[in-house]
C-alpha positions as CSV (number, residue, x, y, z in Angstrom):
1,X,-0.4,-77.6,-6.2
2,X,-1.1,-75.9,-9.4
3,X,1.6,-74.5,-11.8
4,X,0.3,-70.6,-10.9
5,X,-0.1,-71.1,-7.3
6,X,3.8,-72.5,-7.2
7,X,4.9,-69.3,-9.0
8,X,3.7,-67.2,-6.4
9,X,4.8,-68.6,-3.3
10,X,8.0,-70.4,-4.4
11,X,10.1,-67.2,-3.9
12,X,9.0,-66.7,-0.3
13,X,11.1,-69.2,1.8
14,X,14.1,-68.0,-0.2
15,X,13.6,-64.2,0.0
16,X,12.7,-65.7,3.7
17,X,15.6,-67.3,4.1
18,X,18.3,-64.7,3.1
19,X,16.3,-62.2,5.4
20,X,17.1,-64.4,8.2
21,X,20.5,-64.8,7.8
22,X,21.2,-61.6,7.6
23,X,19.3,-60.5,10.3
24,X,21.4,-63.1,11.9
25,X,24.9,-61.7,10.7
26,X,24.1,-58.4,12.8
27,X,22.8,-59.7,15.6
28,X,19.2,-58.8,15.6
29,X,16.9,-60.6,18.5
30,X,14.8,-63.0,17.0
31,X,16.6,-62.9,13.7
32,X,15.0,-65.9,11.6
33,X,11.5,-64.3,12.0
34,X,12.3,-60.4,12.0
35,X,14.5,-61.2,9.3
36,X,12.4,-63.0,7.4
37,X,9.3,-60.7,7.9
38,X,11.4,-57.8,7.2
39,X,12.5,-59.2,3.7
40,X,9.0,-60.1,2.2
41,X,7.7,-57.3,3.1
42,X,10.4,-55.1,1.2
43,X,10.2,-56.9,-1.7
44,X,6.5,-56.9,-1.6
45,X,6.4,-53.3,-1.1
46,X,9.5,-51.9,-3.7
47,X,9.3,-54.4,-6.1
48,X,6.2,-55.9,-8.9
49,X,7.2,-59.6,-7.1
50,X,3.9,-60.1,-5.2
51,X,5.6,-62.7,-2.9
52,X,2.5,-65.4,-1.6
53,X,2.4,-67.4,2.0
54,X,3.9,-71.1,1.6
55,X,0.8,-73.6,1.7
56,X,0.9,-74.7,5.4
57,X,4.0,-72.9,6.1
58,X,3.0,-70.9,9.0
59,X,1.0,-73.8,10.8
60,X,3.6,-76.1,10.5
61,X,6.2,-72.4,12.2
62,X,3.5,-72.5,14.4
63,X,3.3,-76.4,15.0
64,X,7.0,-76.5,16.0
65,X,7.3,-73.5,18.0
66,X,4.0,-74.8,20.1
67,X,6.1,-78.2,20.5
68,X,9.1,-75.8,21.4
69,X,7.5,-74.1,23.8
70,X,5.3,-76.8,25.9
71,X,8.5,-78.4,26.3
72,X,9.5,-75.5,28.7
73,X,7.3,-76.7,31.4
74,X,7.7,-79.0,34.0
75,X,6.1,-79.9,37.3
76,X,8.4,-78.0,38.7
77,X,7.7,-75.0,36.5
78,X,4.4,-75.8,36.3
79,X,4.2,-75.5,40.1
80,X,5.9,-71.8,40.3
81,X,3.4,-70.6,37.5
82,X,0.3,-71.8,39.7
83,X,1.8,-69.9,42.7
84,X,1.4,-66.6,40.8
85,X,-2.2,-67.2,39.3
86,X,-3.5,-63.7,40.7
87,X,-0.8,-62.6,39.2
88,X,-1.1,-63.6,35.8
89,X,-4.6,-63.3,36.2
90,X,-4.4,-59.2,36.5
91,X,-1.5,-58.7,34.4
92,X,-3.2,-60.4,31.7
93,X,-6.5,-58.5,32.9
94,X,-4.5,-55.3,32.4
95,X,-3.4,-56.1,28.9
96,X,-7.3,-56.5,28.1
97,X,-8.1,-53.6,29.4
98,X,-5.1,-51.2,28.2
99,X,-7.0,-51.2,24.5
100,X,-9.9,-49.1,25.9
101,X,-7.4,-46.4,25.1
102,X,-6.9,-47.5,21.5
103,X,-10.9,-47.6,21.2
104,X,-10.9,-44.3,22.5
105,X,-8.7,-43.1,19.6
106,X,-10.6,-44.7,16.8
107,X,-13.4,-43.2,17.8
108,X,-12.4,-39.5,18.2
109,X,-11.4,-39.7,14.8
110,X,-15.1,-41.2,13.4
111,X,-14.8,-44.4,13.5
112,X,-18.0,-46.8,13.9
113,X,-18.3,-48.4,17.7
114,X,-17.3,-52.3,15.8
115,X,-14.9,-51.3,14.0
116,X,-12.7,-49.2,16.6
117,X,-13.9,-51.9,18.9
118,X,-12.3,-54.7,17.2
119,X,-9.5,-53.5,15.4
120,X,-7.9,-52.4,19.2
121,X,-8.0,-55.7,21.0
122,X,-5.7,-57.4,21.6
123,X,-6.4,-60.7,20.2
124,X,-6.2,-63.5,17.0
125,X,-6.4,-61.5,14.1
126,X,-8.6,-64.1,12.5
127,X,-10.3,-64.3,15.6
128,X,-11.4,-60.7,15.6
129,X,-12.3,-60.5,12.4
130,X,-14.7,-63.3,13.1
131,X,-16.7,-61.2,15.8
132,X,-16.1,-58.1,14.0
133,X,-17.9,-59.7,11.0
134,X,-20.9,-60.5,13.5
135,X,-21.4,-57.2,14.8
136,X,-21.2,-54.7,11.8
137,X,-17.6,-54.2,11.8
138,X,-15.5,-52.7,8.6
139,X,-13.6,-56.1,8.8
140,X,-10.4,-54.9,6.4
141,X,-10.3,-52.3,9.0
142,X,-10.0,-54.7,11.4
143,X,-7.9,-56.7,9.5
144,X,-5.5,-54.0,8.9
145,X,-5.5,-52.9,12.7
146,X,-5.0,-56.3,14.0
147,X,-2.3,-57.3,11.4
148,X,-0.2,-53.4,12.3
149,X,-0.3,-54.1,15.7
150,X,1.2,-57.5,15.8
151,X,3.7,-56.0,13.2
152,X,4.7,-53.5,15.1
153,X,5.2,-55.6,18.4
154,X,7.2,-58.1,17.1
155,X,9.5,-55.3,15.3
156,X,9.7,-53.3,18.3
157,X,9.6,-55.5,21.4
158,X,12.3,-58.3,20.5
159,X,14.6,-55.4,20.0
160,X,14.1,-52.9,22.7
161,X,14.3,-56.1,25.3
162,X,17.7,-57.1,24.0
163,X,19.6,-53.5,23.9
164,X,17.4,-52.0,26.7
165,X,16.6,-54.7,29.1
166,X,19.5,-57.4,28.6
167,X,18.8,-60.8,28.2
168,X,18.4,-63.4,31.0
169,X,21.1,-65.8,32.5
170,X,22.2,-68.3,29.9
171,X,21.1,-71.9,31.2
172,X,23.4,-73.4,33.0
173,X,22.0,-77.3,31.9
174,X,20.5,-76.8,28.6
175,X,18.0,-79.7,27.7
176,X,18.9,-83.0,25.7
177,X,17.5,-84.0,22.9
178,X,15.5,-87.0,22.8
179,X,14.0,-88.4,19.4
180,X,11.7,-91.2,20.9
181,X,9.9,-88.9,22.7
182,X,10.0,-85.8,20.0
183,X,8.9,-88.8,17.4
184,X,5.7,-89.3,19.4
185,X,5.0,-85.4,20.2
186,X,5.1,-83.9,16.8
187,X,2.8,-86.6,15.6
188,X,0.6,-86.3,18.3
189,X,1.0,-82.4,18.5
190,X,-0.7,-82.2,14.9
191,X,-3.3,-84.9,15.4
192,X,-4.5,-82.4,18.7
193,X,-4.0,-79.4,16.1
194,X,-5.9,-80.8,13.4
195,X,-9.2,-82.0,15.4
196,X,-8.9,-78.3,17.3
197,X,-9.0,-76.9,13.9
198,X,-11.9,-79.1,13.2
199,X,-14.1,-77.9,16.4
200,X,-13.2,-74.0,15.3
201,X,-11.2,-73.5,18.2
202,X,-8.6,-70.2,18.0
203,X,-4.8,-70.4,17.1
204,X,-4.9,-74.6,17.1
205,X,-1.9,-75.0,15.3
206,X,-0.1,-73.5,18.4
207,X,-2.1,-74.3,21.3
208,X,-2.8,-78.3,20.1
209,X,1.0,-79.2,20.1
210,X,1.4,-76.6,23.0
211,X,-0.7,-78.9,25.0
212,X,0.2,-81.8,23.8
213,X,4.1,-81.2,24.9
214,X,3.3,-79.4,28.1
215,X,1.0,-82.1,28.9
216,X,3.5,-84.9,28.2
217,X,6.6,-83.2,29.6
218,X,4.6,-82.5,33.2
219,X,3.6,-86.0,33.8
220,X,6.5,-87.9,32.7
221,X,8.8,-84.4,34.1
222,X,10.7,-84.6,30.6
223,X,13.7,-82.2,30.2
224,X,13.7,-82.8,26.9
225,X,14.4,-79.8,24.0
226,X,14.1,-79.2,20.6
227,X,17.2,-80.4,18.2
228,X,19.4,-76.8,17.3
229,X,17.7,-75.1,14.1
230,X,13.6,-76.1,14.9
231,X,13.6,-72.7,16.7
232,X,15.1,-70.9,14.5
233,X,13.3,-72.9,11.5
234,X,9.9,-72.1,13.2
235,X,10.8,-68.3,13.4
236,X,11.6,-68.4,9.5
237,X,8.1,-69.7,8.8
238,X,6.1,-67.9,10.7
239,X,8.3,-64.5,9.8
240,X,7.8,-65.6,6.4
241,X,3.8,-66.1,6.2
242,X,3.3,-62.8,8.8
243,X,5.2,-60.9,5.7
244,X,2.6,-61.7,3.3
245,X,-0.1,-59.3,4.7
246,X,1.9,-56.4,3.6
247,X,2.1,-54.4,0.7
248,X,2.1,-50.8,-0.9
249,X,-1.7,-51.0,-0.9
250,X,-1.6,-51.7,2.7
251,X,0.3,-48.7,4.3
252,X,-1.3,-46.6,1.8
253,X,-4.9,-47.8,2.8
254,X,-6.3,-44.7,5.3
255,X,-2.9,-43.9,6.3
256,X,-4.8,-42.1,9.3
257,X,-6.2,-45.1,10.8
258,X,-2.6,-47.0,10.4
259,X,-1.0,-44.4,12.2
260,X,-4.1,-44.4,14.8
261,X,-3.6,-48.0,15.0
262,X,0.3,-47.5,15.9
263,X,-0.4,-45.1,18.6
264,X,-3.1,-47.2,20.3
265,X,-0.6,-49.9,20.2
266,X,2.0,-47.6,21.7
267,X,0.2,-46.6,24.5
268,X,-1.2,-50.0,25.1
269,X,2.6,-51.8,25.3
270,X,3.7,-48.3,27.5
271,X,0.6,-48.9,30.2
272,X,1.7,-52.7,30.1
273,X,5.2,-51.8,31.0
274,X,4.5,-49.5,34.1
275,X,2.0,-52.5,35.3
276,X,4.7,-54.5,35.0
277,X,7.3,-52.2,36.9
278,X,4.6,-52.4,39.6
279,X,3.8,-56.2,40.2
280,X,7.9,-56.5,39.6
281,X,8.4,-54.4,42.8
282,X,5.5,-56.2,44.5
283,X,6.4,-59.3,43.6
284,X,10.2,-59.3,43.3
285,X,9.6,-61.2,39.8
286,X,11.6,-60.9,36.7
287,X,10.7,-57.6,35.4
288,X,11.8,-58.8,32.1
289,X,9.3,-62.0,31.8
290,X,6.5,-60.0,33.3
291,X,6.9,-57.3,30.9
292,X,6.7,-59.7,28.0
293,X,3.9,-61.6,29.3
294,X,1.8,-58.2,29.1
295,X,2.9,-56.8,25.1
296,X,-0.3,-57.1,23.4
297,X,1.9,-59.4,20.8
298,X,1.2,-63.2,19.3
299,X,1.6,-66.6,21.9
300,X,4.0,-67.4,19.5
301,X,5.9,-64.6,18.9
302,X,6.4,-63.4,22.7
303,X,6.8,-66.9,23.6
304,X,9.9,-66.7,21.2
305,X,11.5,-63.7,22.1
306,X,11.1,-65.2,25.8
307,X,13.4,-68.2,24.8
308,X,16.0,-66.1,22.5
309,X,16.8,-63.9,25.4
310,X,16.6,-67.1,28.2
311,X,13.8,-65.3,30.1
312,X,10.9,-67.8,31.8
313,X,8.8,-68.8,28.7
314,X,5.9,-70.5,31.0
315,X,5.5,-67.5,32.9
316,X,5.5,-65.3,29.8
317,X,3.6,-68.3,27.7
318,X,0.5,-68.3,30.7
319,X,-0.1,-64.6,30.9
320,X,-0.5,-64.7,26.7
321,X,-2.7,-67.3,26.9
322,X,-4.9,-65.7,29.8
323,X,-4.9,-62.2,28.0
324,X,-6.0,-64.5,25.0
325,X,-9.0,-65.9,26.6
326,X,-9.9,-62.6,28.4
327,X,-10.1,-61.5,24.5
328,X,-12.1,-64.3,23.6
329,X,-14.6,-64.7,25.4
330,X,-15.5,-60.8,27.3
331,X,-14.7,-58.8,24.0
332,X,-18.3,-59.6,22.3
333,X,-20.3,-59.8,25.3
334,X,-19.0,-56.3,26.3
335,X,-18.9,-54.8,22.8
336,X,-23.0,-55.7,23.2
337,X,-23.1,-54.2,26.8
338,X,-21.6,-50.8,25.3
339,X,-23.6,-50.6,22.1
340,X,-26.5,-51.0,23.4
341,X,-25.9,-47.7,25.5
342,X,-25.9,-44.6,22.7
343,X,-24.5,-41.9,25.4
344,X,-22.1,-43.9,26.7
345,X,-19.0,-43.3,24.8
């Protein structure tokens, strides 16, 4: 690592860090990443101190939190979550859908078909960009939408859950920690991560140890947890690296499409809501966890909030992951289907 490159970054797990802990200090849900992300973006924003992302450091957040969080299921688990497929299924299908409205927006107020398209789903932000870039889109447009909305879920969601909603019931049997197994996951988890990266896959620094942990702790029916502070460790550095898009130039930047952005995003979390009040009463499910598993947020970051506030991370965790590959692999093929209509708008 070079001597400039060093000076850029070195201050961001530190400004990170005293985010955090304060965030923690008052209670905030989710503290270590809110915190964090709250901190670099202030400093980034009032002061000259152009604050860089840590080499790595959100892979290896993101690397924990996916061991973290596959570690949650069990056969068991596993079990209940396939008994509510349909379910998951349309409330992910929902999620997808809900961004028609934030389409709508961008394009009452001139922007092109691509760019409105892609800067309202609900996916990766690199992975947007990616099929924005094939199809015409402005991509720091899409960028900027895609990076707001995430922003704007993980500062609103975490905390309306906790003083609105109430958490869940504290487990009564939380798990052990076992190093053997951990000392064979982690490596394993990064090896899976590293060859997903390879083959171009989405998000693989989540979903590789994700699957390597969920895997593992299915078949052997592990009740096995992460040591205290990987959590809250993971939080830190993905708070930390999520801070680093933002700047004065940023909110500045067509102020009108930022606030579009935020009211497309708005709508979208308010329509997943009332779905969620609605399969809740149908289903007599967790309104809490089935909420969650609908915000148009991150895997990793709704995942999170899930295990802060002791709601059912695999439930939450699988409708994500569904609304993810809905994203994935109908946005294009429908972006096509629609532009190749002019009237149909």
């Amino acid at each position: 690592m070079s001597e400039v490159s060093f000076k850029q970054w070195w201050g961001t797990p530190l400004v990170g860090l005293v985010g955090g802990y304060l965030a923690s200090q008052i209670g905030w849900p989710l503290p270590w990443m809110v915190g964090s992300l709250l901190a670099i973006i202030l400093v980034r924003c009032l002061t000259p101190w152009q604050l860089a992302e840590i080499p790595g450091g959100r892979k290896c957040g993101q690397w924990v939190v996916g061991i973290g969080i596959g570690l949650h299921f069990t056969p068991v688990v596993m079990e209940q979550v396939m008994s509510h497929f349909g379910l998951i299924f349309f409330g992910a299908l929902v999620t997808s859908l809900s961004a028609v409205v934030g389409v709508w927006l961008m394009r009452r107020t001139g922007e092109d078909r691509a760019t409105a398209f892609f800067s309202s789903m609900p996916g990766g932000s690199g992975e947007m960009v990616n099929l924005g870039a094939r199809n015409g889109a402005v991509l720091s447009r899409v960028a900027a939408g895609q990076s707001l909305r995430v922003l704007a879920v993980v500062l609103c969601v975490p905390a309306a859950f906790k003083y609105l909603l109430g958490e869940g019931v504290p487990q009564a049997h939380p798990a052990t920690v076992d190093w053997p197994w951990l000392a064979l996951l982690f490596p394993a988890g990064a090896l899976l991560a590293w060859i997903w990266q390879r083959l171009r896959q989405p998000n693989p620094w989540l979903f590789g140890p994700l699957l390597v942990a969920a895997t593992v702790s299915i078949s052997w029916n592990l009740h096995v947890g992460l040591p205290d502070g990987a959590s809250q460790m993971g939080q830190w550095l993905i708070g930390s690296g999520l801070g680093c898009h933002f700047n004065r130039q940023f909110f500045r930047r067509a102020p009108s499409f930022l606030g579009r952005t935020l009211l497309g995003t708005a709508l979208t979390m308010l329509i997943a809501s009332l779905a969620a009040l609605g399969l809740s009463a149908l289903t007599h499910l967790d309104l809490r966890s089935l909420t969650l598993g609908m915000m148009p947020g991150g895997i990793a970051e709704m995942s999170l909030t899930a295990e802060t506030l002791q709601l059912s991370v695999p439930l939450v965790t699988a409708m994500q992951v569904m609304r993810l590959l809905f994203v994935l692999f109908l946005a294009e093929p429908l972006f096509r289907h629609w532009n190749k209509d002019p009237d149909l708008d």
